[in-house]
N, C-alpha and C positions, 0 to 999 in steps of 0.2 A: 266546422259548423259555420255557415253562411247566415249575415242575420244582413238583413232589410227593411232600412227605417223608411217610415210611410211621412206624407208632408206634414201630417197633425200630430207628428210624434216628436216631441223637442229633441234634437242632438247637441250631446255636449262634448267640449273638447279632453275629454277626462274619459281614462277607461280604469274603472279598480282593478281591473284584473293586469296582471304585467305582463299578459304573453299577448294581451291582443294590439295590434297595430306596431308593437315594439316588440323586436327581437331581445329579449334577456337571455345571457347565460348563466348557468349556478354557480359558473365562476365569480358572478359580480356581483353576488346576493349578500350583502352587510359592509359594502361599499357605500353605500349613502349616510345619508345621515341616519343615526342611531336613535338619534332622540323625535322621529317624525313618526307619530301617532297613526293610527287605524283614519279616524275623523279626520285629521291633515290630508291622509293622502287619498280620502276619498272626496274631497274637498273638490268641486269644479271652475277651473279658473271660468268659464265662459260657456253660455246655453243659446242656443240659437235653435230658429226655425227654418225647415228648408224645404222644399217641393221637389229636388231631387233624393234617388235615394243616394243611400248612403251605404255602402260594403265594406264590414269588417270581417276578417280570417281569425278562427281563434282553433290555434293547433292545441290536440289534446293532450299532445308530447312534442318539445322541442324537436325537432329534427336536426342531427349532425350538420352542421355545417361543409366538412369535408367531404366532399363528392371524390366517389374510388374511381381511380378514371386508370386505365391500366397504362405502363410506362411506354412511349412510343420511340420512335427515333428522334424525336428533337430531344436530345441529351447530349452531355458536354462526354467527348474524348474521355478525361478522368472517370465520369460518373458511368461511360461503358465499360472501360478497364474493371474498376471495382464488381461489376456485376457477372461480369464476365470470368473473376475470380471465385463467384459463389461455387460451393463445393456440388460437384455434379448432382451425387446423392439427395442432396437437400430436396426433400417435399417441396410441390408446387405452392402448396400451402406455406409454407414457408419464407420461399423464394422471393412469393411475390409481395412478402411485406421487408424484405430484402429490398428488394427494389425501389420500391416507395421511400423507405428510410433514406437511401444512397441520393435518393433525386429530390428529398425532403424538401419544398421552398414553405418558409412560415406563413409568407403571401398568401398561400391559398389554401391556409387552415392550420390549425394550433395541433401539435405531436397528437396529445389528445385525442381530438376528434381522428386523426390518422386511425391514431388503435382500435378504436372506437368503433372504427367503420369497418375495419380489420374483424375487429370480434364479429361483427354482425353478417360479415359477409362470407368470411374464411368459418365461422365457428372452430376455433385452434383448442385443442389440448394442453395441458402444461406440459406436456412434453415437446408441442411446438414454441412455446415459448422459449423453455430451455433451450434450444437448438437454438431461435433466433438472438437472445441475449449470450451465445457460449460464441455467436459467431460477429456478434457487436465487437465482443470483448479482445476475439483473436483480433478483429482488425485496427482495434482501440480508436474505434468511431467514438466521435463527440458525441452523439447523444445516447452513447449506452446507459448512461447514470442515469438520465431522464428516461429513458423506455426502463429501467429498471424499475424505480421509483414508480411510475404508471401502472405498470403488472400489479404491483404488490396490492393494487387498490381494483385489480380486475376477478372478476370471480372466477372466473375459465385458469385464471391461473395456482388461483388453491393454493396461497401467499402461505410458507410456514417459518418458523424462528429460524432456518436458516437460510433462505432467503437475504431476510435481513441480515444479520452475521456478514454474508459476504459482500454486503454494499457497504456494511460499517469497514466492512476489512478494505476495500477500495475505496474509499475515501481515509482512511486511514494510511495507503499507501503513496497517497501523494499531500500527505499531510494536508488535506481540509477537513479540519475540526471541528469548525462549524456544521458542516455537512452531516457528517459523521452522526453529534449527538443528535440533530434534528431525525435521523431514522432510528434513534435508539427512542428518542421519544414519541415518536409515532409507535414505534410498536409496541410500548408500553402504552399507550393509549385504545393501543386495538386491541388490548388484552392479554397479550406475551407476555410471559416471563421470564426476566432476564437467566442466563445460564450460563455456568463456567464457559462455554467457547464461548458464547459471548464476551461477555466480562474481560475473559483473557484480552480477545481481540480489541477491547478498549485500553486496557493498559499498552498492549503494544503501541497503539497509536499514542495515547500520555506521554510515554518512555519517547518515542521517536520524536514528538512537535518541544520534547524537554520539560513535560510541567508532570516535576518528583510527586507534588503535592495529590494531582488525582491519580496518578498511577498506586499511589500507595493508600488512597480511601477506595481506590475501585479493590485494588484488592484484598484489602478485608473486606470488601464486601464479599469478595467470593468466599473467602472465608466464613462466612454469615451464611451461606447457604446450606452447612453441615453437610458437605459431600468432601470426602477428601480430596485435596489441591491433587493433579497430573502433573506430570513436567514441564506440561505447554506455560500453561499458568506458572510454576515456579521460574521458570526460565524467562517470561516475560519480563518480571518482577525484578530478576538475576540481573539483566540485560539495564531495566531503568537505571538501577545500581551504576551499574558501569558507565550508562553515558551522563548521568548528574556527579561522574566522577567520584564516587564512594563504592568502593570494589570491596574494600574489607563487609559492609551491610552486604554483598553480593554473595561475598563469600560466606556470611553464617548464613546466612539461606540454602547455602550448597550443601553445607555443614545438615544443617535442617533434615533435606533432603537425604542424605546417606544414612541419618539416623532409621528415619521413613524405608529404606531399600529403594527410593525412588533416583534414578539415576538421570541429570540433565543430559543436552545433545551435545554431539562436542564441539556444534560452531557454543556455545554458553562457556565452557571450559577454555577451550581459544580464545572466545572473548576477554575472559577474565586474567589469564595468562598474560594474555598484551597490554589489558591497561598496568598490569605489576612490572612487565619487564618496561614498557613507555615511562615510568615513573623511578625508575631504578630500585623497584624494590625488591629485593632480592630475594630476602625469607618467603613474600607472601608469594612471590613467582613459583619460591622453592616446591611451598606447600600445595601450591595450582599443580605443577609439575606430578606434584606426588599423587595429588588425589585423580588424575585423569590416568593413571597407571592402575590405580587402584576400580576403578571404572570399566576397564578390560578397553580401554581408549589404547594403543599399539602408537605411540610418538613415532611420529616423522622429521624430516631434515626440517620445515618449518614449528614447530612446535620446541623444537631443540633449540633449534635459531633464538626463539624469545627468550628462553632464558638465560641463553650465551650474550644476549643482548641486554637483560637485567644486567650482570655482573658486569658490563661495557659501558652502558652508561653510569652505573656507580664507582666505576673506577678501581675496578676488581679483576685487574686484568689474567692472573694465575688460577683463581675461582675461573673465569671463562675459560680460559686453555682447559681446565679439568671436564669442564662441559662437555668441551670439544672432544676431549676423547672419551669419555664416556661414550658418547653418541658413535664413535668410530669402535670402540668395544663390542656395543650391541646390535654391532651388523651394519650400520645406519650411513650408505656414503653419504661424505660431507659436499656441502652443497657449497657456491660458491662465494655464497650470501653469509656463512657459515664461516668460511676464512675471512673476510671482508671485516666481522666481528672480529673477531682475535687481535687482527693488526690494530686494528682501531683500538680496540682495549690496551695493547700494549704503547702505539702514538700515546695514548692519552696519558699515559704514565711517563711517556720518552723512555722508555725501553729496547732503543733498536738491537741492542744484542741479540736480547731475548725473543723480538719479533725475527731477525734472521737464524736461529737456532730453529724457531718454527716452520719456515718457509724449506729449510734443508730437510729439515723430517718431511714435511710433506714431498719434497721430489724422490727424498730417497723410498717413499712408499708410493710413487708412481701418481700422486695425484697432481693433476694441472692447476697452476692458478687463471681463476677466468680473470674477466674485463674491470667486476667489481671491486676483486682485492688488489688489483695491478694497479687501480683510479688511486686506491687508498697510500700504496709505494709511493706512488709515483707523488702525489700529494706534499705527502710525508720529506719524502726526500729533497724535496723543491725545498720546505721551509728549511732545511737543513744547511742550503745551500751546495749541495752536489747535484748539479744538473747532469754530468759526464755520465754520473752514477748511476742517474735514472733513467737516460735514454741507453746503456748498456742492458740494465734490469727489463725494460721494455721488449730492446731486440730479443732478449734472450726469452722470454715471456712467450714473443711472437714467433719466434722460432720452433717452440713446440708445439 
């Protein structure tokens, strides 16, 4: 609307409205002062008369700032490569806010207004979105978090609880926590309500940035929700356990869970196994050992390892040889990491009889010693003071 003041018509330097003669965005709206009244700001510094007119613009809607201007050849080497990488397949629709993103300059408008002009011009589906945030994410473009964050406030995209879920879980994955809760609190402001994958995925990040405290009020909250806990959820909880160093609370949660039929993953059992055999605990190793058997979990040469490794560090050198053949009983060749332990357990005790009595079993059953358990001889023999010894044991090593 076009307005034209006449010479008998006072003009003042004051307009109450904020869109006219001044660009506002509703980005800056509760930036000023908080305490300036209706009467203040309609207040005019200054009134004058004038014989020319006077032309005010008053837009009935802010207009986007960011003009779509489609990508041309002034583009850098790198920001061709990238684009040039887009997946063939990918919609036009698509593509072309692909491009914009890659040749992004802030200079000449805010992410914002980009999408903005995107929406208005493309009209995208949430299914174009998806596409373009699945293909942010493969290329782990820096502004994927921010065009995520942006969607969830666009209507075209039809934002739902998991949406967020997976920007809490990506920001959770490179541990910013701040981030993280601030989408957890948005979406509880837009109405969401929180739910076990949710939840869970807050305690993973707790458990991961180290703070036992919220991981264990978040998850009674899930518990507060009267849905039975999954594995995800127990396992998260299993997991905080383990890295604030208290594996025994980890393990009656397991405990918990077997009562339930509910069976953890076996990186959660490997977890717990490592922090018992790292600590030299041997029974609680034992009972790890036992219960991932009991799990329909089939032990491998590393899982063996840990507990051969419990009774190595505790200094339980004939309990580990017992490991060791057990494991060679149940089919299972031994690895090399696996002899490596044994010797070490016997060093630890100054046992070399008994370590060379194991080393003749192993040739006369055909198996080689590798690099690991030959570093630990060879070690071994040096502080003994038999160098002849151990550069013989070597060639002989290398000989096979």
């Amino acid at each position: 609307m076009m307005v034209t003041s006449a010479s008998n018509i006072p003009h003042c330097s004051y307009s109450p409205f904020p869109i006219i003669n001044k660009q506002i965005h509703p980005q800056s709206w509760g930036n000023g002062n908080p305490s300036l009244s209706l009467k203040q700001a309609m207040k005019p510094s200054s009134c004058t008369f004038s014989n020319e007119p006077q032309i005010s613009f008053i837009d009935a809607e802010e207009k986007r700032r960011f003009k779509w201007v489609e990508i041309g050849p002034g583009i850098t080497e790198e920001q061709r490569q990238a684009i040039d990488k887009l997946p063939f397949k990918m919609t036009k629709r698509c593509k072309a806010l692909m491009k914009q993103i890659i040749c992004f300059n802030p200079e000449k408008g805010s992410l914002e207004d980009l999408l903005g002009a995107w929406v208005n011009v493309m009209k995208p589906r949430r299914s174009d979105w998806l596409v373009v945030l699945k293909e942010l994410k493969i290329m782990e473009h820096p502004l994927y978090f921010q065009v995520a964050e942006i969607a969830l406030l666009e209507e075209t995209f039809e934002a739902n609880i998991r949406d967020y879920t997976k920007i809490i879980h990506g920001y959770g994955k490179q541990n910013r926590l701040r981030e993280a809760e601030n989408i957890l609190d948005a979406m509880k402001r837009r109405g969401f309500i929180c739910d076990q994958v949710t939840l869970t995925t807050m305690v993973h990040m707790y458990s991961k940035a180290g703070n036992l405290k919220l991981a264990e009020d978040t998850f009674e909250e899930i518990k507060l929700l009267g849905q039975q806990l999954d594995k995800r959820s127990y396992g998260a909880m299993i997991m905080a356990y383990i890295r604030a160093g208290m594996p025994e609370q980890g393990e009656g949660l397991l405990k918990e869970m077997d009562n339930l039929e509910i069976y953890a993953g076996s990186e959660v059992y490997k977890a717990l196994l490592r922090a018992y055999s790292t600590n030299g605990d041997t029974d609680g190793a034992q009972r790890v050992f036992g219960a991932i058997q009991l799990a329909g979990i089939s032990p491998d040469a590393k899982l063996c390892g840990l507990l051969i490794n419990a009774y190595q560090v505790a200094g339980q050198s004939e309990e580990a040889r017992v490991a060791f053949e057990n494991m060679r009983r149940a089919g299972l060749e031994p690895s090399d990491k696996c002899v490596a332990l044994v010797l070490a357990a016997y060093e630890k005790q100054n046992k070399l009889n008994k370590a060379l009595e194991f080393l003749m079993d192993l040739e006369r059953d055909g198996i080689v010693v590798g690099k690991e358990a030959s570093s630990i001889l060879a070690q071994w023999f040096k502080k003994l003071g038999v160098v002849e010894q151990v550069e013989q044991v070597l060639r002989e090593f290398a000989a096979k």
